[in-house]
C-alpha positions in Angstrom: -39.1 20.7 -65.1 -41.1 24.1 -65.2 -42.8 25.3 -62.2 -46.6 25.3 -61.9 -46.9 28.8 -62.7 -45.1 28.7 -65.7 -47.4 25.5 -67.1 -50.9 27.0 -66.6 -50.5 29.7 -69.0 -49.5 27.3 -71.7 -52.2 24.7 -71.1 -54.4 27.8 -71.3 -53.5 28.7 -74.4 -53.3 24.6 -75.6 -57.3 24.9 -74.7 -57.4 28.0 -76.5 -56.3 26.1 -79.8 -58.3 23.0 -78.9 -61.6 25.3 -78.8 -60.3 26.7 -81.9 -59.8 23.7 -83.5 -63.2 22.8 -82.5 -64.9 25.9 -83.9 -63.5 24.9 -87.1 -64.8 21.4 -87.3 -68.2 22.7 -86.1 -67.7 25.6 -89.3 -67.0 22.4 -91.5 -70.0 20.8 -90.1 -72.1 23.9 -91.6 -69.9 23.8 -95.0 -70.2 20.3 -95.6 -74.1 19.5 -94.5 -73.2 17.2 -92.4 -75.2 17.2 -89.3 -73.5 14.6 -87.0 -70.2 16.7 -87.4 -72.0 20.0 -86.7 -73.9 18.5 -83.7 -70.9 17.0 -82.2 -69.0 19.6 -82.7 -71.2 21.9 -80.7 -71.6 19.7 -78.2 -67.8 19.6 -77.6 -67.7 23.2 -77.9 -70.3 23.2 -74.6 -68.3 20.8 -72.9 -64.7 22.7 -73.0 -66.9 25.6 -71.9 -68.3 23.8 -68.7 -65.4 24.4 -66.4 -65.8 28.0 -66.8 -69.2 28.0 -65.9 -68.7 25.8 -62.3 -65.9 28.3 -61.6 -68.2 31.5 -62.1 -71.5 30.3 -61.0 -71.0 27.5 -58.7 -67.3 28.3 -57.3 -66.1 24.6 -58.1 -62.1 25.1 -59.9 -60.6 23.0 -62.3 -57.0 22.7 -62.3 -55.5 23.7 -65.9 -54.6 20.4 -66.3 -57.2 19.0 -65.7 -59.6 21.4 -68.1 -56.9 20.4 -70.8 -57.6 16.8 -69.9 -61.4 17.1 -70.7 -61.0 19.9 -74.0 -58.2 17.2 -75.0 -60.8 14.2 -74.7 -64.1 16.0 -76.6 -61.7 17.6 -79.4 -60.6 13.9 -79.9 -64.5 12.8 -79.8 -65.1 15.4 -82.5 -62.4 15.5 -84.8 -63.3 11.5 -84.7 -66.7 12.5 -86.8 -64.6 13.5 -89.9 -64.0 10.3 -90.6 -61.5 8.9 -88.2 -63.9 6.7 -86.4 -64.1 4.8 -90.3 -60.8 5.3 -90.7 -58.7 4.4 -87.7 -59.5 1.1 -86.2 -58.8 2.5 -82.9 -59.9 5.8 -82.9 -63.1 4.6 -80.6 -61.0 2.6 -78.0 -59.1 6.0 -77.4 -61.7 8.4 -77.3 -63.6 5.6 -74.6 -60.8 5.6 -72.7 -60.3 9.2 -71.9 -63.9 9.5 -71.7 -64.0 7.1 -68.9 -61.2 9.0 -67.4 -63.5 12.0 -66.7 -66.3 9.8 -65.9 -64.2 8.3 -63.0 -62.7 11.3 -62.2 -66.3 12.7 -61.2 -67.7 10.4 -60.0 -64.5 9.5 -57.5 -63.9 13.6 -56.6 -67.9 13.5 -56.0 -68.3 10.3 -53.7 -65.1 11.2 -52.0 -66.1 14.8 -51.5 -69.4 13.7 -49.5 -66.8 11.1 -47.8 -65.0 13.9 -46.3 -67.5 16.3 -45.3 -70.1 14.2 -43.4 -69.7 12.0 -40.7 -72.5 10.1 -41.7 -70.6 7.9 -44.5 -67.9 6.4 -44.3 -66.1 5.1 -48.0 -63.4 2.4 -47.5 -60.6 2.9 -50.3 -62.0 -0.6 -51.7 -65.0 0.5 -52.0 -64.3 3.7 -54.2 -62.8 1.4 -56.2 -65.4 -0.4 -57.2 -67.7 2.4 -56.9 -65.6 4.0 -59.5 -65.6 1.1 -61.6 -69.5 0.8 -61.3 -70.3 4.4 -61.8 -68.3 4.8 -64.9 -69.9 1.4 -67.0 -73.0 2.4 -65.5 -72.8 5.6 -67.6 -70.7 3.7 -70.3 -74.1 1.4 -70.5 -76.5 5.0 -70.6 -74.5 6.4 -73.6 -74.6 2.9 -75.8 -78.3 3.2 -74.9 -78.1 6.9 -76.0 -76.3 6.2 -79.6 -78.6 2.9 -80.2 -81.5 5.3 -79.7 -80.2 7.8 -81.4 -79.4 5.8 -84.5 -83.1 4.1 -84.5 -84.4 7.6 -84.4 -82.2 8.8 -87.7 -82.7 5.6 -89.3 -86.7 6.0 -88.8 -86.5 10.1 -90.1 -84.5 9.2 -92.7 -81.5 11.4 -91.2 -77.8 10.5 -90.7 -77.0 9.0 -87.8 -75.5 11.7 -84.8 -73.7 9.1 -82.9 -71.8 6.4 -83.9 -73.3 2.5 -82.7 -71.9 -0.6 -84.6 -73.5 -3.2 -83.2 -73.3 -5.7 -79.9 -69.6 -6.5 -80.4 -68.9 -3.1 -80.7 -70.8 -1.8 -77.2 -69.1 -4.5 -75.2 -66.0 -3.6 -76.5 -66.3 0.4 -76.2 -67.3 -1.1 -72.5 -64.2 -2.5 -72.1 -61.9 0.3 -72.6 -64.7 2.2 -70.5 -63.2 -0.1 -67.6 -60.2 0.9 -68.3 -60.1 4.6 -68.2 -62.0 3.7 -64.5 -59.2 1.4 -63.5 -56.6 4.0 -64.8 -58.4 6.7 -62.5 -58.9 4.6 -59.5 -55.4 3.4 -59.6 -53.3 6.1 -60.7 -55.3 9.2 -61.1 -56.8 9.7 -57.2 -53.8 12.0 -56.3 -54.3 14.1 -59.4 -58.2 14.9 -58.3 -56.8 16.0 -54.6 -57.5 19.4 -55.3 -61.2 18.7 -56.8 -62.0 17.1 -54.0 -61.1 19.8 -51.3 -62.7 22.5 -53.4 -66.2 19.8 -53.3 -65.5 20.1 -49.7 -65.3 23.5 -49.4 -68.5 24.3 -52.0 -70.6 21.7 -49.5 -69.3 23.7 -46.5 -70.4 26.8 -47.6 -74.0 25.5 -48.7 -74.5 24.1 -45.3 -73.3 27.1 -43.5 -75.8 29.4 -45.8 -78.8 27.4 -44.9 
């Protein structure tokens, strides 16, 4: 096995390619016309940019891996707008999946963060758990919300749709595998976010020590 040191350089330069890769979809967005591939693309463009940002301007670290994780997940999402959403019957259960893995991730680094800092809450292991599960359909339920809305709104302009919505059946099942990246998370993926969590910590430290 390589040591650390020798990994982070090449899942640097993996998110390198991924952002490439992106750039070009968002180019072939512009070539093409097609709006819901040039928006999406841009949007995943912004996200693999975001762990850059809390580094420089809000001192919160990503691990490699775990900024991999997340380019991996929204270079997926918009790769899915050339067509493999149509195309590959389970394109959508994937990209929900490792969605809801970042979700969780979040939203367990977050809560357990505050759990550690103050002695004024107290979370069980149970209870992240389920507050994982909860907080991840909670924001699975907001973005099927989002892409309903979102489709009304093109459908009523006369635009193509931005996000992808099929219908009932297909919300409860994109819910479905949004319980599954949580479960994945809060019963495999806890040790991985160790090192988000102590640098939460430390960021709420040093906000309470400035005040």
């Amino acid at each position: 096995m390589s040591p650390p040191s020798a990994a982070r350089p090449r899942e640097r330069w993996v998110v390198r390619l991924l952002q490439l890769a992106i750039v070009g979809i968002v180019l072939a967005g512009i070539v093409t016309r097609n709006v819901a591939v040039l928006v999406n693309g841009v949007l995943a463009l912004g996200v693999t940019l975001l762990p850059g940002v809390l580094e420089r301007d809000y001192s919160v670290a990503l691990s490699p891996l775990q900024t991999l994780w997340i380019t991996t997940a929204v270079f997926l999402h918009a790769i899915g707008m050339l067509g493999l959403y149509e195309s590959v019957p389970w394109w959508d259960h994937l990209t929900h999946t490792l969605s809801a893995t970042i979700v969780a991730g979040v939203g367990y680094a977050t809560a357990r963060a505050f759990d550690e800092h103050s002695d004024a809450v107290s979370f069980p292991p149970k209870f992240l758990f389920v507050f994982v599960l909860l907080f991840t359909l909670a924001l699975g339920v907001l973005w099927e919300v989002v892409e309903f809305a979102a489709r009304g709104v093109a459908y009523a302009i006369g635009a193509d749709p931005v996000l992808v919505q099929y219908g009932l059946e297909d919300t409860i099942v994109d819910l479905v595998f949004d319980a599954a990246g949580a479960l994945l998370v809060a019963l495999f993926g806890t040790r991985q976010l160790s090192s988000s969590v102590e640098t939460l910590v430390a960021r709420l430290e040093g906000d309470q020590s400035s005040e």
